[in-house]
C-alpha positions in Angstrom: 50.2 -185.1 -114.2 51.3 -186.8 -117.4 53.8 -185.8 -119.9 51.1 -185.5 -122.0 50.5 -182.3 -120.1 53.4 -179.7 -120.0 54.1 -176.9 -119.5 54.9 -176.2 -115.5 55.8 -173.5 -113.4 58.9 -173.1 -111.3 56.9 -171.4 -108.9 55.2 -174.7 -108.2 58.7 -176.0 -108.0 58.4 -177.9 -104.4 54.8 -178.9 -105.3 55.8 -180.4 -108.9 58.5 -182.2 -107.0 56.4 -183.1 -103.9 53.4 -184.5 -106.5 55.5 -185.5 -109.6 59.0 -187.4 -108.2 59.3 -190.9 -106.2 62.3 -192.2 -106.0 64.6 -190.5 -108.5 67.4 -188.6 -109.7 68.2 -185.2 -110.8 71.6 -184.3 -112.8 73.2 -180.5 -113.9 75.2 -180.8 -116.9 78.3 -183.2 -115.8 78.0 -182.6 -112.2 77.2 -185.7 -110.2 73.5 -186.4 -109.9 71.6 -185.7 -106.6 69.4 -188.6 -105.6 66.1 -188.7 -103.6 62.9 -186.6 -103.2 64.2 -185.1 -100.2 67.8 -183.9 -101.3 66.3 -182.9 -104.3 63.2 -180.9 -103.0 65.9 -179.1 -100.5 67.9 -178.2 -103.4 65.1 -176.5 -105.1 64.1 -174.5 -101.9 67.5 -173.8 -101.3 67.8 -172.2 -104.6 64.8 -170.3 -105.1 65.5 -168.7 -101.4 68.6 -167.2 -103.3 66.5 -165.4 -105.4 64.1 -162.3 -105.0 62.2 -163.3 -108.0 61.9 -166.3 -111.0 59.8 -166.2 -113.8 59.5 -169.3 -116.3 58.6 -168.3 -120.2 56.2 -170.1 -122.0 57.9 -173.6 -123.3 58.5 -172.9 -126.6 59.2 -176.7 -127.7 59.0 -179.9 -125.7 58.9 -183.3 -127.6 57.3 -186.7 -125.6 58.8 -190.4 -127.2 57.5 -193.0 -124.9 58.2 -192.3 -121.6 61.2 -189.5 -122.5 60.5 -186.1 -122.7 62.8 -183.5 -123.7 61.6 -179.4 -122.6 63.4 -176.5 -123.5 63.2 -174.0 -120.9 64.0 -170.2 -120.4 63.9 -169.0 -116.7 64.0 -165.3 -115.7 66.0 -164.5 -112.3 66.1 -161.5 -110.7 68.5 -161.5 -107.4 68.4 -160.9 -103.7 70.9 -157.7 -104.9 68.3 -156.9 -107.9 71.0 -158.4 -110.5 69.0 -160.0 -113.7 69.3 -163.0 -116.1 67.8 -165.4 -117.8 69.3 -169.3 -117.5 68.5 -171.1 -121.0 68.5 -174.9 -120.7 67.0 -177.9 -122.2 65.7 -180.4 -119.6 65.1 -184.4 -120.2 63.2 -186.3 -118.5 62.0 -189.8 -118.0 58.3 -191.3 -116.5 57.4 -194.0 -114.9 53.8 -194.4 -113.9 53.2 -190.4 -114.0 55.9 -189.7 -112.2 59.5 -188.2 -112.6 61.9 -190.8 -112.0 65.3 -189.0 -113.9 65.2 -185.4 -115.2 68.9 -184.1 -116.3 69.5 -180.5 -117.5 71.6 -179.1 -119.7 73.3 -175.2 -120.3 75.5 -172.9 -119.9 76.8 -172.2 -116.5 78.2 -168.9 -117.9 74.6 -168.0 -117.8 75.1 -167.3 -113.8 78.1 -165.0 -114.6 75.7 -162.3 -117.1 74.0 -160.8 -114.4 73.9 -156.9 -114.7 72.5 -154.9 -111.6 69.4 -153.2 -112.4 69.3 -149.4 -112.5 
């Protein structure tokens, strides 16, 4: 996989991480960055166990300069307790050699808070 070939899914999450990462680093808005395939590939499982269902939209813009790619991404999360929202966030990314090597996100953790049960 290039950057020359978005979009992915997050179902594919532990593969894209598994195929696409060596060693590298992943950073949430100002929190402190996680380092390493395995703490970061944990992290993702982790999360998507907390969730009964997530559904990526289509990437409505992603931009590629060099080896930095910037994606906008909307995710769709339904809960273990049938709660729904959508998390909006801009991801950036740099390559090395086909590979992820940094990827930091940015949103709005208020985003987490939105979640209405469905009736």
């Amino acid at each position: 996989m290039t950057p020359s070939s978005p979009p992915w899914s997050a179902a594919n999450t532990s593969k894209l991480l598994s195929a696409s990462r060596r060693t590298q680093r992943c950073r949430k808005n100002l929190n402190p960055p996680r380092r390493g395939l395995e703490d970061l590939v944990a992290n993702e499982r982790a999360a998507l166990a907390r969730q009964k269902e997530i559904a990526t939209r289509p990437v409505d813009f992603y931009a590629i300069d060099g080896d930095r790619v910037v994606i906008h991404w909307i995710f769709d999360f339904t809960t273990l307790d049938g709660r729904r929202f959508a998390l909006d966030e801009i991801s950036l990314q740099r390559w090395e050699n086909d590979k992820i090597v940094a990827e930091r996100f940015y949103y709005d953790p208020a985003q987490f808070r939105v979640a209405d049960p469905v009736s």
